[in-house]
Biopython code that builds the backbone (N, CA, C, O; Angstrom):
import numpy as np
from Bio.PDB.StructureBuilder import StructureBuilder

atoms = [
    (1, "UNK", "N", (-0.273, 28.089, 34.670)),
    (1, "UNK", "CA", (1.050, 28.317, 34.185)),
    (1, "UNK", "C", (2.041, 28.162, 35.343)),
    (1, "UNK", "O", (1.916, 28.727, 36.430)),
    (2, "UNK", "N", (3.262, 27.154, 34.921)),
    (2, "UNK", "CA", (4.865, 27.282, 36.177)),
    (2, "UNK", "C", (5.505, 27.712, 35.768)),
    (2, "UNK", "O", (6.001, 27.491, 34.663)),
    (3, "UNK", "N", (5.875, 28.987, 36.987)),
    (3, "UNK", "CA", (6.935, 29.222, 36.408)),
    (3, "UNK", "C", (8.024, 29.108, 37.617)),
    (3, "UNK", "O", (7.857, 29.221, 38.831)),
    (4, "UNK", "N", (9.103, 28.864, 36.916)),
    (4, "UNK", "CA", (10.252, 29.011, 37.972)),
    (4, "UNK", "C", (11.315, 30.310, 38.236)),
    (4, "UNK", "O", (11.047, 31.366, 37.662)),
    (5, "UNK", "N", (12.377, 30.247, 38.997)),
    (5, "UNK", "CA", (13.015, 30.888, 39.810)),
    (5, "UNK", "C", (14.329, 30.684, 40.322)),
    (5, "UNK", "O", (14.607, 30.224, 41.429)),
    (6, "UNK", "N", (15.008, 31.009, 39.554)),
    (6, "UNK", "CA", (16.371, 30.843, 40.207)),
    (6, "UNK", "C", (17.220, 31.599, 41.085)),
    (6, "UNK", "O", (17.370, 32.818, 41.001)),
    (7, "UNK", "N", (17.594, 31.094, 41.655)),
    (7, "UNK", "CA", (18.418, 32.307, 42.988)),
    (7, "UNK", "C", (19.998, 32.050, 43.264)),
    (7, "UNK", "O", (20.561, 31.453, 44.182)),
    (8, "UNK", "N", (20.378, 32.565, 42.397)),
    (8, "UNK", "CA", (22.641, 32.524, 41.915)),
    (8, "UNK", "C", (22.714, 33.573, 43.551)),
    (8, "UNK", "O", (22.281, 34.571, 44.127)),
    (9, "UNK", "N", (23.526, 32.516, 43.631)),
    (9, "UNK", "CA", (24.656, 32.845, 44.653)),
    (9, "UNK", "C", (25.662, 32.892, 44.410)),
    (9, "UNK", "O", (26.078, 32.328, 43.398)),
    (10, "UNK", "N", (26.780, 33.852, 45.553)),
    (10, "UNK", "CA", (28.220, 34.653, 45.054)),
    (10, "UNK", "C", (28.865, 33.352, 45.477)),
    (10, "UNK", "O", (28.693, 32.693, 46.502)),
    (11, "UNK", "N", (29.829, 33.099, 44.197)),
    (11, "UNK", "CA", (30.701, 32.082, 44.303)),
    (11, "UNK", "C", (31.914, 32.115, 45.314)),
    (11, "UNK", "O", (32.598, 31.101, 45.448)),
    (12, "UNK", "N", (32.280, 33.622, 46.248)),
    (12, "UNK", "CA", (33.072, 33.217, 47.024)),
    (12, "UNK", "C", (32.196, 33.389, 48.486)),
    (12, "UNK", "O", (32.505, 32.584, 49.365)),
    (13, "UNK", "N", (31.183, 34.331, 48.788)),
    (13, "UNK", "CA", (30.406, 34.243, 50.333)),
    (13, "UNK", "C", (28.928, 33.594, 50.292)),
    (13, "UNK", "O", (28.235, 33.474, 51.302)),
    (14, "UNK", "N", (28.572, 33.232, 49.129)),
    (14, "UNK", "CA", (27.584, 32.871, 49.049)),
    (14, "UNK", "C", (25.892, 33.827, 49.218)),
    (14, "UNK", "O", (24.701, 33.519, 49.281)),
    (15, "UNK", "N", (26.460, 34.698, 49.229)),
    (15, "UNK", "CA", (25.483, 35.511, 49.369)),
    (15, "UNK", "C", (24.428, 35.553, 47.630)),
    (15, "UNK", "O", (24.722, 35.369, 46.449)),
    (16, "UNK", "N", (23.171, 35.893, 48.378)),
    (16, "UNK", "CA", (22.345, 36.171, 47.281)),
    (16, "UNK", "C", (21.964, 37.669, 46.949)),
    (16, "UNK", "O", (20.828, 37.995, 46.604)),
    (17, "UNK", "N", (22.808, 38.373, 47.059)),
    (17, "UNK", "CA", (22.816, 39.983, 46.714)),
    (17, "UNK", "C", (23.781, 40.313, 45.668)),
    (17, "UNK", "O", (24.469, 41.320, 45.836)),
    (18, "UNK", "N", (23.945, 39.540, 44.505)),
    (18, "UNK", "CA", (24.393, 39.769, 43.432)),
    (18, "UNK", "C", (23.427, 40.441, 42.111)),
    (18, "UNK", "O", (22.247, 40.204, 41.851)),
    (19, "UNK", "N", (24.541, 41.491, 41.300)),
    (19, "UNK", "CA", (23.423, 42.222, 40.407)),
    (19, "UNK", "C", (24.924, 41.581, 38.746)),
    (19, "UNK", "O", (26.122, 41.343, 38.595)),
    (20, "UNK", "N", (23.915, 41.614, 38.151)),
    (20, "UNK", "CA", (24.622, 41.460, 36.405)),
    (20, "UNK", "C", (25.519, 43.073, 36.278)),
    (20, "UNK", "O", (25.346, 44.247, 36.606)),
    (21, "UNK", "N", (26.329, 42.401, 35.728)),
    (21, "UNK", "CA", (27.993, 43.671, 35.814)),
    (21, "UNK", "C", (28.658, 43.358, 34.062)),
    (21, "UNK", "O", (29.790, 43.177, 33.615)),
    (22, "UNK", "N", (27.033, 43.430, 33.347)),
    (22, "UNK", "CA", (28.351, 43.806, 31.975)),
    (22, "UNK", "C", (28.935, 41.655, 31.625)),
    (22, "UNK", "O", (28.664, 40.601, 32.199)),
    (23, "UNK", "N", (29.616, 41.959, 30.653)),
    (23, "UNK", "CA", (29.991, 40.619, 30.095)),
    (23, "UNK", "C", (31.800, 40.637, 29.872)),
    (23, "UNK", "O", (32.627, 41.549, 29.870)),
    (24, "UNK", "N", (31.869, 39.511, 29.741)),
    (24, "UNK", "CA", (33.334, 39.356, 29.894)),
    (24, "UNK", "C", (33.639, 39.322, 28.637)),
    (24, "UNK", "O", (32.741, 39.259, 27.797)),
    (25, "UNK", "N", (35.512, 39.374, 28.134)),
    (25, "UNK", "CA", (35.932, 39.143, 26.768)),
    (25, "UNK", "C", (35.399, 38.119, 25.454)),
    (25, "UNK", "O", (35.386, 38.128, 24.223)),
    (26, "UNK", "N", (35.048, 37.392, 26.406)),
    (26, "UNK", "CA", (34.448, 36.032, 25.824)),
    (26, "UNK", "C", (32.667, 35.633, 25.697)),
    (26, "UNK", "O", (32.008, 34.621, 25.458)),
    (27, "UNK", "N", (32.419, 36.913, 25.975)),
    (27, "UNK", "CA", (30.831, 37.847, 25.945)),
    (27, "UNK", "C", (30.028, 36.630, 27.286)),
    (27, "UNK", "O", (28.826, 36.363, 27.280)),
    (28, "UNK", "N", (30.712, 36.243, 27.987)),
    (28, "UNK", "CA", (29.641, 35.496, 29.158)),
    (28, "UNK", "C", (28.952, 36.399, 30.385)),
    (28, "UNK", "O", (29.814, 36.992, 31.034)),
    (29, "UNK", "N", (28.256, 36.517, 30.618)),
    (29, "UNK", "CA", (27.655, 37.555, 31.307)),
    (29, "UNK", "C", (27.977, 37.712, 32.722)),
    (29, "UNK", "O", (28.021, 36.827, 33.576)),
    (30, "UNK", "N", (28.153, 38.722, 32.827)),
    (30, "UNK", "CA", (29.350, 38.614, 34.522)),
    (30, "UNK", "C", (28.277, 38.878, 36.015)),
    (30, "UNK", "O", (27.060, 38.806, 35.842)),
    (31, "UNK", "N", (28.681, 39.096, 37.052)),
    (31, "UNK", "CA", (27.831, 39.304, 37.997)),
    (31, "UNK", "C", (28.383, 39.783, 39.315)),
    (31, "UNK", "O", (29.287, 39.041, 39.701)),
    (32, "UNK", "N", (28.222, 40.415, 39.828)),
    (32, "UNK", "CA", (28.932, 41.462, 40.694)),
    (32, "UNK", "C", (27.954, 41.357, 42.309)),
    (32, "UNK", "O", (26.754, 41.586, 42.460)),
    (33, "UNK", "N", (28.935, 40.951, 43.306)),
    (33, "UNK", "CA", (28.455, 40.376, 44.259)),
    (33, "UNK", "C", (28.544, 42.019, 45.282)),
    (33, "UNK", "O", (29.593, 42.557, 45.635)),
    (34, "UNK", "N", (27.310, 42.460, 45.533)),
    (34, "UNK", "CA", (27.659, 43.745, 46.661)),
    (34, "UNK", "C", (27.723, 43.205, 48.253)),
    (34, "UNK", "O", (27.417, 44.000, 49.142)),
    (35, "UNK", "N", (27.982, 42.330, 48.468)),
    (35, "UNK", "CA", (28.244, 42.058, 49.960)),
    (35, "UNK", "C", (30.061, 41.898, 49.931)),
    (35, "UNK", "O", (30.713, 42.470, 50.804)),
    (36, "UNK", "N", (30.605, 41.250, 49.080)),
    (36, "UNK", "CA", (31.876, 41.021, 48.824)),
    (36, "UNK", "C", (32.950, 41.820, 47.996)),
    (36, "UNK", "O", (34.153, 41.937, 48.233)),
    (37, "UNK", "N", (32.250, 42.307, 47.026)),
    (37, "UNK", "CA", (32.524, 42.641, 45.899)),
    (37, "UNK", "C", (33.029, 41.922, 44.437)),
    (37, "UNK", "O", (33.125, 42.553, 43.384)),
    (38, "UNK", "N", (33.253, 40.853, 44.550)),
    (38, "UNK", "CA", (33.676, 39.957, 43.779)),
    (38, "UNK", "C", (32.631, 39.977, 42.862)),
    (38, "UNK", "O", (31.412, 40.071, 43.011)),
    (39, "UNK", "N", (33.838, 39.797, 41.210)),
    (39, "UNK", "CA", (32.647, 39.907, 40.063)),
    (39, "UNK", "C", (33.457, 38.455, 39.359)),
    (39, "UNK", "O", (34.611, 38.046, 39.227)),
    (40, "UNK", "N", (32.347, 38.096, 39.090)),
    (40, "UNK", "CA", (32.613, 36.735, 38.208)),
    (40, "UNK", "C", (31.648, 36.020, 37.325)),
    (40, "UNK", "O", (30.623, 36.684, 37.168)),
    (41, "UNK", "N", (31.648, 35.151, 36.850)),
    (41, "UNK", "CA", (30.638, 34.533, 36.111)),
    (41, "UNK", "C", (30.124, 33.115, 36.594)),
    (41, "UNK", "O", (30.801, 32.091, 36.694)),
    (42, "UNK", "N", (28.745, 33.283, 36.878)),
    (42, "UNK", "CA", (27.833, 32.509, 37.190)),
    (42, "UNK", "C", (28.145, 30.579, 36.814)),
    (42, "UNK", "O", (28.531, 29.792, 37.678)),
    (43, "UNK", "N", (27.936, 30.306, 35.762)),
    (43, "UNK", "CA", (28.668, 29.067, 35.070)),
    (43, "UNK", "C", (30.265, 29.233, 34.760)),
    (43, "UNK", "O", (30.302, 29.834, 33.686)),
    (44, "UNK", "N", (31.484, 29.003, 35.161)),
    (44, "UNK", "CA", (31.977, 29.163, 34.161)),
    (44, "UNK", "C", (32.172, 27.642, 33.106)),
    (44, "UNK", "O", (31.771, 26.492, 33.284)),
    (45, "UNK", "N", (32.842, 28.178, 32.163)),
    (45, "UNK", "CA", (33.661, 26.781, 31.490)),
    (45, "UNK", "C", (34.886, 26.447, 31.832)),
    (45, "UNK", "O", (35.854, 27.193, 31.981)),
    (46, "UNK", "N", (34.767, 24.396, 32.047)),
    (46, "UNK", "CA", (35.614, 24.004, 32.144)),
    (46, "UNK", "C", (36.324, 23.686, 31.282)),
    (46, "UNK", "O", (35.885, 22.783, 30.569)),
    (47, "UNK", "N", (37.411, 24.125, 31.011)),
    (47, "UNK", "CA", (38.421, 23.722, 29.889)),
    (47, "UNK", "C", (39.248, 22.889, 30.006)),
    (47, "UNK", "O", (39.819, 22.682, 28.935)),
    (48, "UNK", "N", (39.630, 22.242, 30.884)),
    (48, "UNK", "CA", (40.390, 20.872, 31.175)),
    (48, "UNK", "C", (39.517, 19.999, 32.625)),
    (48, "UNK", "O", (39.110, 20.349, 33.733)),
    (49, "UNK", "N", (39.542, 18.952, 31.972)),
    (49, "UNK", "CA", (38.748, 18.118, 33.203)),
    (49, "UNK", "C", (40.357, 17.456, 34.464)),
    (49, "UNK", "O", (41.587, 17.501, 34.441)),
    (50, "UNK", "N", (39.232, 16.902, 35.400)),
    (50, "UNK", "CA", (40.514, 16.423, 36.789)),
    (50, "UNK", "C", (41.736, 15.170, 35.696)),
    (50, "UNK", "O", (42.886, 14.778, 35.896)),
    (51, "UNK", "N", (40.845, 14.939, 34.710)),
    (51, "UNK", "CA", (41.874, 13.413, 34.199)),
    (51, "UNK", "C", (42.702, 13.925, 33.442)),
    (51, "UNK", "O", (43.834, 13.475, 33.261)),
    (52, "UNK", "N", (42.171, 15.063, 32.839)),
    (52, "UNK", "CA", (43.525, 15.937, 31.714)),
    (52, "UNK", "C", (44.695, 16.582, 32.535)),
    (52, "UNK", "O", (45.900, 16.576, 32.281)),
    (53, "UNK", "N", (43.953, 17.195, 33.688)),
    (53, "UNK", "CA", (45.099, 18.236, 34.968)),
    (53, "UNK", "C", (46.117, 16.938, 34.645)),
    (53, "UNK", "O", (46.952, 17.006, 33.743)),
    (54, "UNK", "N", (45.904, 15.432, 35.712)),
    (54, "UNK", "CA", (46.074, 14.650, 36.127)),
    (54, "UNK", "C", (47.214, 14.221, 34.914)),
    (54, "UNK", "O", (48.382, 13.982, 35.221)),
    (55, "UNK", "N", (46.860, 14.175, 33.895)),
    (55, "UNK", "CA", (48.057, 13.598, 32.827)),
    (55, "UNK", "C", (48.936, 14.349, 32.609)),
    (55, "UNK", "O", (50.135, 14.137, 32.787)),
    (56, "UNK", "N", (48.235, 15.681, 32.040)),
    (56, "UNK", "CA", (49.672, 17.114, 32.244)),
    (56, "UNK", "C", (50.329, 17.186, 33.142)),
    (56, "UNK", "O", (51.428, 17.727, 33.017)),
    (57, "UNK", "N", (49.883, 16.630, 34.490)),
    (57, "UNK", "CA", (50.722, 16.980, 35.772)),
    (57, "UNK", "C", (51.624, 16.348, 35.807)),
    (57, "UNK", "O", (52.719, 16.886, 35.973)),
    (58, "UNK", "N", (51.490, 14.736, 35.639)),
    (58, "UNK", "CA", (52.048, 13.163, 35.029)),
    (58, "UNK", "C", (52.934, 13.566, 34.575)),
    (58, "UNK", "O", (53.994, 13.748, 35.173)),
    (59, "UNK", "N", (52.699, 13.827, 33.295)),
    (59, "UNK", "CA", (53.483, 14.536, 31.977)),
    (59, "UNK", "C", (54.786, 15.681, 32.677)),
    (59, "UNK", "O", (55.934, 15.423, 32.316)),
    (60, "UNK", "N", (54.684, 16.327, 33.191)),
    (60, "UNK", "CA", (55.629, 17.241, 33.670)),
    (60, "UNK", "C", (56.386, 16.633, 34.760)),
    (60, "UNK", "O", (57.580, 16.892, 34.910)),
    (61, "UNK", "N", (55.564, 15.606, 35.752)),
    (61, "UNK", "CA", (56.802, 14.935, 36.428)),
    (61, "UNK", "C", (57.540, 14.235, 35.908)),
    (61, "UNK", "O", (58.610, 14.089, 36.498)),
    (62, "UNK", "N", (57.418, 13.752, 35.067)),
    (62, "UNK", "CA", (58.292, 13.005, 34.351)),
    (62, "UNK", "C", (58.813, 13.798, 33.295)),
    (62, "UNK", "O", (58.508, 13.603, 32.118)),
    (63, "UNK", "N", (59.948, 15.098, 33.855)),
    (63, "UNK", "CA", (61.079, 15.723, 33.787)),
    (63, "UNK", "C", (60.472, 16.265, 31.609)),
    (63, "UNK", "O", (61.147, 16.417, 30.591)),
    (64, "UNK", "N", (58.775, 16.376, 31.925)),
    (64, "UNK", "CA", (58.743, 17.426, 30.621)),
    (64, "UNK", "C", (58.926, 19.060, 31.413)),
    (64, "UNK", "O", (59.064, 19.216, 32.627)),
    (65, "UNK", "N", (58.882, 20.172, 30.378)),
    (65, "UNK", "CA", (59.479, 21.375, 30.363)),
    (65, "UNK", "C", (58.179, 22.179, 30.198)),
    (65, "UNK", "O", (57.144, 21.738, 29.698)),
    (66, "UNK", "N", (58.326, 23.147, 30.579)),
    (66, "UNK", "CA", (57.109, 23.860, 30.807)),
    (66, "UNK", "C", (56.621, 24.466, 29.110)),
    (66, "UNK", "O", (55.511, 24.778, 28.679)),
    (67, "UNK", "N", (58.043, 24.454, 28.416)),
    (67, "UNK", "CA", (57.165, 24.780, 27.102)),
    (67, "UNK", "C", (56.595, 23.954, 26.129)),
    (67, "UNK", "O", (55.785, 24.214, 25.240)),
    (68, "UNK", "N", (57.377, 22.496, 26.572)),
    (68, "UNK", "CA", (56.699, 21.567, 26.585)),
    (68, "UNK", "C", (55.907, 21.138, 26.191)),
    (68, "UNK", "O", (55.656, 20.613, 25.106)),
    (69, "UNK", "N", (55.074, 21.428, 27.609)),
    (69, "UNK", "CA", (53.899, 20.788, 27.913)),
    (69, "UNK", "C", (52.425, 21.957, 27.366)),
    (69, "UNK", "O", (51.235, 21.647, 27.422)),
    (70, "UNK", "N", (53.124, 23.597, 26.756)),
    (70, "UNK", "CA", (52.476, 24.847, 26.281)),
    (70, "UNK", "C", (52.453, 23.777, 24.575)),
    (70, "UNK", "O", (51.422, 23.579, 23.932)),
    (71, "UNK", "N", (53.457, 23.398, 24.294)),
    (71, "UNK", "CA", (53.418, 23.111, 22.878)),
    (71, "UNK", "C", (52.044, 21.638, 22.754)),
    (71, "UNK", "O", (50.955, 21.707, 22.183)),
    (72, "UNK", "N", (52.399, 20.928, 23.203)),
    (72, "UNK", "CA", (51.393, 19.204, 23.417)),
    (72, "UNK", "C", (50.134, 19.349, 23.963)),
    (72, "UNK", "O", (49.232, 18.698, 23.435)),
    (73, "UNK", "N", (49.744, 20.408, 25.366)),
    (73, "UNK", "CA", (48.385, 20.262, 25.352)),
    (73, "UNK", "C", (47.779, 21.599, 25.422)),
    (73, "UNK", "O", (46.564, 21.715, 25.584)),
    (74, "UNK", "N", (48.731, 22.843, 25.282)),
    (74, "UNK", "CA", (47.939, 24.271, 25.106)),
    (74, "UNK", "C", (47.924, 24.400, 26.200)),
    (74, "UNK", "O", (46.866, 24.996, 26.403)),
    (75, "UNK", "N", (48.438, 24.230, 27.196)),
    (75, "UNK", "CA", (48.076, 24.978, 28.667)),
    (75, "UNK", "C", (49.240, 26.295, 29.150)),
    (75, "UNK", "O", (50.461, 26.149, 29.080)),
    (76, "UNK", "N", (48.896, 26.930, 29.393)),
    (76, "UNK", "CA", (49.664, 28.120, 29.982)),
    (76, "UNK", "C", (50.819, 27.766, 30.981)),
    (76, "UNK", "O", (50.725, 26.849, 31.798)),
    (77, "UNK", "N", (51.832, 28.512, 30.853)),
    (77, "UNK", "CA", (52.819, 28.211, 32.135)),
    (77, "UNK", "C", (52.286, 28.381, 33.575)),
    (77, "UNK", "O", (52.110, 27.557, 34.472)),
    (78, "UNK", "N", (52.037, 30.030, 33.490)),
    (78, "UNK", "CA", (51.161, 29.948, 34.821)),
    (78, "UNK", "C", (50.332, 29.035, 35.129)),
    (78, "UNK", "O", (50.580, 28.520, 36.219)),
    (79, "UNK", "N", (49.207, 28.527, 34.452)),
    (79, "UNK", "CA", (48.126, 27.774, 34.634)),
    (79, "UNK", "C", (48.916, 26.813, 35.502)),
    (79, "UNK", "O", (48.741, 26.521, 36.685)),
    (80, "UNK", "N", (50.068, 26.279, 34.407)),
    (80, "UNK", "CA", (50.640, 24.573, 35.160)),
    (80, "UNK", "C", (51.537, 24.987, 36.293)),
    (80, "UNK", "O", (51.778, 24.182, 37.193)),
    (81, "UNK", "N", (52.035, 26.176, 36.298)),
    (81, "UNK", "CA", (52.520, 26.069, 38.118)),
    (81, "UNK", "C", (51.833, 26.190, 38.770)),
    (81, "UNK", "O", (52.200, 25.763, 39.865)),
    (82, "UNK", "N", (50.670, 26.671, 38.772)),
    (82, "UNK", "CA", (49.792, 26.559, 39.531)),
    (82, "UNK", "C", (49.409, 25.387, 40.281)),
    (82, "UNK", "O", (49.732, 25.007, 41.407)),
    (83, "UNK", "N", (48.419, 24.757, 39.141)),
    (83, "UNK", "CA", (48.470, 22.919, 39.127)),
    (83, "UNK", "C", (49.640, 22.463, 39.769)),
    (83, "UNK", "O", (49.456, 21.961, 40.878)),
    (84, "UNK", "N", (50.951, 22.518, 39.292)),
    (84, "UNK", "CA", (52.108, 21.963, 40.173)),
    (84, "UNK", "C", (52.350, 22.314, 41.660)),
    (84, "UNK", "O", (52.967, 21.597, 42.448)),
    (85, "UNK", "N", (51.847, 23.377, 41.910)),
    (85, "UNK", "CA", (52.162, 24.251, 43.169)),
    (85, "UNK", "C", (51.167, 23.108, 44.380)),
    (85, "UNK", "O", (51.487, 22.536, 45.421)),
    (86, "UNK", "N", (49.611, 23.200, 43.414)),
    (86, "UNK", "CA", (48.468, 22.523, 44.444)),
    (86, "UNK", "C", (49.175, 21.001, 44.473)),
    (86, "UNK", "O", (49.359, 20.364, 45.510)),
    (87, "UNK", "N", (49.405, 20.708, 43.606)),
    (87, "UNK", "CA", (49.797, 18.735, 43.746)),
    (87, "UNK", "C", (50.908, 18.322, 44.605)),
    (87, "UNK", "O", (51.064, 17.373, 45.374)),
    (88, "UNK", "N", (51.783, 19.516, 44.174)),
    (88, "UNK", "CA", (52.966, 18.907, 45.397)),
    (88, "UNK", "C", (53.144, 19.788, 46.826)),
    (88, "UNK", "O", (54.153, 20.020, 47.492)),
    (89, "UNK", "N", (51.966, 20.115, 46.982)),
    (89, "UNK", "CA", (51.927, 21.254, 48.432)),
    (89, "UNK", "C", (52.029, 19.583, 49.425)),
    (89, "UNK", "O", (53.088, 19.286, 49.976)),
    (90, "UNK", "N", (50.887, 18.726, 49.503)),
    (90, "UNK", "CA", (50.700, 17.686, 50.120)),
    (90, "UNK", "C", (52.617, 16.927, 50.406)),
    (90, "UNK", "O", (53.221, 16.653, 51.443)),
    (91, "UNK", "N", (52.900, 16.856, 49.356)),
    (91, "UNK", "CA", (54.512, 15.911, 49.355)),
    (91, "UNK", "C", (55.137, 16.715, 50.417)),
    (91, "UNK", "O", (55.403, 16.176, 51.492)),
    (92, "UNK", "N", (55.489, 18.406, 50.135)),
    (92, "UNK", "CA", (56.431, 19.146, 51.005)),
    (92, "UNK", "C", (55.816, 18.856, 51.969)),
    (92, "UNK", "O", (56.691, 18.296, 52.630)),
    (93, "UNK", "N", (55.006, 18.826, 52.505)),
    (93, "UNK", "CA", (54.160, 18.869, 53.954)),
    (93, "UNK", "C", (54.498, 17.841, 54.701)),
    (93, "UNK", "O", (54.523, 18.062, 55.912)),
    (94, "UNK", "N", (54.862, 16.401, 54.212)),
    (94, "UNK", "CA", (55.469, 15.192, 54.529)),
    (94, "UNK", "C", (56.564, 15.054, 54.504)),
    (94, "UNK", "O", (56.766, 13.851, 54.345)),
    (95, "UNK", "N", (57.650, 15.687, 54.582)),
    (95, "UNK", "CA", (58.608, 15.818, 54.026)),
    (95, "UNK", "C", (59.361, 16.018, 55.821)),
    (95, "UNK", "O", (59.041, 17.093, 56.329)),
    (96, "UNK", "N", (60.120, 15.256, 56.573)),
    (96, "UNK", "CA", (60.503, 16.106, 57.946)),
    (96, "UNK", "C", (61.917, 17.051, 57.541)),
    (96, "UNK", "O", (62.760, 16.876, 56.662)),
    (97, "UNK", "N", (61.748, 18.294, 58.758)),
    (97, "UNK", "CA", (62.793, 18.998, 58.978)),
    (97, "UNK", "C", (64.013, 18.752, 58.624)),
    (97, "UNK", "O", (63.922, 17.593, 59.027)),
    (98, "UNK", "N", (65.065, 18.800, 58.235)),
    (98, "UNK", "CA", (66.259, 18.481, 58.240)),
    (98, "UNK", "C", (67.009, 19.340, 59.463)),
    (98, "UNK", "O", (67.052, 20.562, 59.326)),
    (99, "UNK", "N", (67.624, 18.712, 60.700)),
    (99, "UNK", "CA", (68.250, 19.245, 61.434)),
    (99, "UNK", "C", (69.923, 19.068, 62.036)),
    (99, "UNK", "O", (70.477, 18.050, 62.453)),
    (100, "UNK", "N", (70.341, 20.166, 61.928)),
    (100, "UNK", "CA", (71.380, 20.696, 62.028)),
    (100, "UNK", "C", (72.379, 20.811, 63.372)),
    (100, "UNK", "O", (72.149, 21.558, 64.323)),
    (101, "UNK", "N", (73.342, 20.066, 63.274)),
    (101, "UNK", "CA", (73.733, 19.644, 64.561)),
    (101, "UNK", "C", (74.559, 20.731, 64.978)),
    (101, "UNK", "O", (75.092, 20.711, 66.087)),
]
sb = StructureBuilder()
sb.init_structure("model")
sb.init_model(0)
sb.init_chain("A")
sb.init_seg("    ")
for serial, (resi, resn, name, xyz) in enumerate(atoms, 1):
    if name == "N":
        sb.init_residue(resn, " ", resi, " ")
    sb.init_atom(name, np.array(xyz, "f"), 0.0, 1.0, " ", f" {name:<3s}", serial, name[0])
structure = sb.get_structure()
């Protein structure tokens, strides 16, 4: 007889000293990291892939509205500033000083 063995590691230190902590709203089974403390879930689900971010993001530069873009693809406001925050961190960063004579 094989059998196997899996060994979940904590998704933010990587440690393998995680114990099961109960289930989340959405009944997925949670897991509670004692080196860190961080509790989270093992798999989660992805609910929008990089090509969907990528079009909503599209979609909002081109001067759509945040309720918008809640009404056409269901995404949260927070969610998309978020998304907006990570995409255009790179632009500000390129962007030089403006200086003041």
């Amino acid at each position: 007889m094989i059998t196997e063995s899996l060994i979940h590691h904590c998704t933010r230190c990587h440690s393998t000293n995680i114990f099961k902590n109960g289930h989340n709203k959405s009944g997925n089974a949670q897991f509670k990291c004692k080196d860190c403390g961080r509790s989270s879930v093992l798999k989660p689900t992805v609910k929008y892939t990089e090509t969907q971010k990528e079009l909503i993001i599209k979609t909002y530069f081109e001067r759509g509205s945040l309720r918008g873009m809640r009404r056409l693809f269901g995404v949260a406001p927070t969610t998309l500033t978020t998304w907006i925050k990570k995409a255009s961190n790179p632009i500000l960063t390129t962007l030089l000083p403006v200086i003041c004579p």
